[in-house]
C-alpha positions in Angstrom: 34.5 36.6 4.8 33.5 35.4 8.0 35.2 31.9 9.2 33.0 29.0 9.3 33.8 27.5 12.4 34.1 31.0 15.1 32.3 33.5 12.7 35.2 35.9 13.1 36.9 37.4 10.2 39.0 34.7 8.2 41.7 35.6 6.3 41.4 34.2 2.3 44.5 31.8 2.4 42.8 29.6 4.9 40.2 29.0 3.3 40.1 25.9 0.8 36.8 24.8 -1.7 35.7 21.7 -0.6 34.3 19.6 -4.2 32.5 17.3 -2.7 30.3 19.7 -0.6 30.2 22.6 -3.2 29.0 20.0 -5.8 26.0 18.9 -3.2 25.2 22.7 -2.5 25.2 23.4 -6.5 22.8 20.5 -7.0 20.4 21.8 -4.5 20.0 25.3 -5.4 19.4 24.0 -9.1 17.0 21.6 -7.5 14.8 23.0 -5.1 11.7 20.6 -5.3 12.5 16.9 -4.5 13.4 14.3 -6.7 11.2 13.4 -9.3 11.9 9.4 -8.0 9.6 11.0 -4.5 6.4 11.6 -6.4 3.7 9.3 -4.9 5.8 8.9 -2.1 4.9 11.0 0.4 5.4 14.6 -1.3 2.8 16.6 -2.9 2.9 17.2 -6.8 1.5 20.2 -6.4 3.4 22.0 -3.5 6.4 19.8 -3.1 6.1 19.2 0.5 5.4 16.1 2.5 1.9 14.5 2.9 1.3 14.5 6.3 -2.3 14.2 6.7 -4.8 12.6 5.3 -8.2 14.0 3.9 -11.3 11.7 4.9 -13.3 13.4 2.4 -11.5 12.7 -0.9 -9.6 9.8 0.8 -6.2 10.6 -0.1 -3.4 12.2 1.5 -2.6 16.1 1.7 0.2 18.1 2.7 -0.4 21.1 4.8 -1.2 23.3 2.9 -3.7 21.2 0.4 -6.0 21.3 3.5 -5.5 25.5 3.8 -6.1 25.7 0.0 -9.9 25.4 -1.8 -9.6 22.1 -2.9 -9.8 20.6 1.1 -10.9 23.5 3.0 -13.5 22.6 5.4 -12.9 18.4 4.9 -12.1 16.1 7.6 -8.6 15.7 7.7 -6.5 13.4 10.6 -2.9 13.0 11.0 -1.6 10.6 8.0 -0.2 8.3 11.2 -3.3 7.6 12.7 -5.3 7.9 9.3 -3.0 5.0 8.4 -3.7 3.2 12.1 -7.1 2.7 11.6 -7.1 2.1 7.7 -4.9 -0.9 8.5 -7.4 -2.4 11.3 -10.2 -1.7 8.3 -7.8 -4.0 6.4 -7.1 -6.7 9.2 -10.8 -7.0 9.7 -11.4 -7.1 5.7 -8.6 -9.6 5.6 -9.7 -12.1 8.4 -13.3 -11.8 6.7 -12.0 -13.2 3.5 -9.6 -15.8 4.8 -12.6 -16.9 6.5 -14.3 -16.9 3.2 -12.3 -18.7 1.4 -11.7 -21.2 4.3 -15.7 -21.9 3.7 -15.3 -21.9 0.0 -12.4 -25.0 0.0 -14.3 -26.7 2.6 -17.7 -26.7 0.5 -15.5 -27.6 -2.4 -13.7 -30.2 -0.7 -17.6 -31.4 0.0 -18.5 -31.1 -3.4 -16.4 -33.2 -4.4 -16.2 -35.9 -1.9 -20.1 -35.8 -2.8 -19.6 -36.1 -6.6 -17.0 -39.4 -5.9 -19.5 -41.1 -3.5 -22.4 -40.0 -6.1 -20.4 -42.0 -8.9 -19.5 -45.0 -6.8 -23.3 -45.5 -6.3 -23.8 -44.6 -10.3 -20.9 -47.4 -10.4 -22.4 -49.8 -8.5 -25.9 -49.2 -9.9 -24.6 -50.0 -13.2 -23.0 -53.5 -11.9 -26.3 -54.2 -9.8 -27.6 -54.0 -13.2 -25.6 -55.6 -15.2 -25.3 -58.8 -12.8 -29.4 -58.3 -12.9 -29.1 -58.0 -17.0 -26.8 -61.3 -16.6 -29.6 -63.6 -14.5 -32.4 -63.2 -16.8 -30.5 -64.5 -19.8 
């Protein structure tokens, strides 16, 4: 065997299994693909690598090679990074949008109903300008 640390020839007595480290190697040849707990994020189902691009076509992510295979050959595909750059200003603009929506909405509501409590003070004071009228006839 050749020694780990110089690559020369090592003599058997020197060497010494290491449990925590063979256990870690075991597990991995066992378990070539990723851990099950990584699907959806970032790895491919189907190859097992990681989504690092992003098809504008289908709009979802890809690995490598998703784009060389049928399914995305030919698409528009960006970097996942900047894919996810722009994506997020889409969002930011979406987001101020309906912020500003629902600013509009409260402040109409908020109008609504001021209008509704002046509408029945009047209906209020209608009915006591009729009653008092109601009252001077008899």
């Amino acid at each position: 065997r050749a020694c780990p640390e110089g690559g020369g020839p090592c003599p058997e007595a020197r060497l010494r299994p290491c449990g925590e480290v063979a256990n870690v190697v075991e597990g991995l040849k066992k378990s070539p693909a990723p851990p099950a707990c990584w699907r959806g994020w970032g790895v491919c189902d189907k190859h097992e690598m990681l989504l690092r691009l992003f098809c504008e076509d289908d709009q979802e992510p890809i690995c490598v090679i998703c784009r060389e295979s049928g399914d995305h050959q030919g698409h528009r595909v960006s970097p996942i990074k900047e894919a996810a750059k722009v994506y997020k200003e889409i969002l930011r603009t979406h987001l101020k949008q309906m912020k500003t929506n629902v600013q509009e909405f409260v402040l109409g509501k908020e109008k609504e109903m001021k209008a509704a409590s002046e509408l029945k003070d009047v209906q209020h004071l209608f009915k006591s300008c009729k009653d008092v009228t109601l009252r001077k006839k008899h």
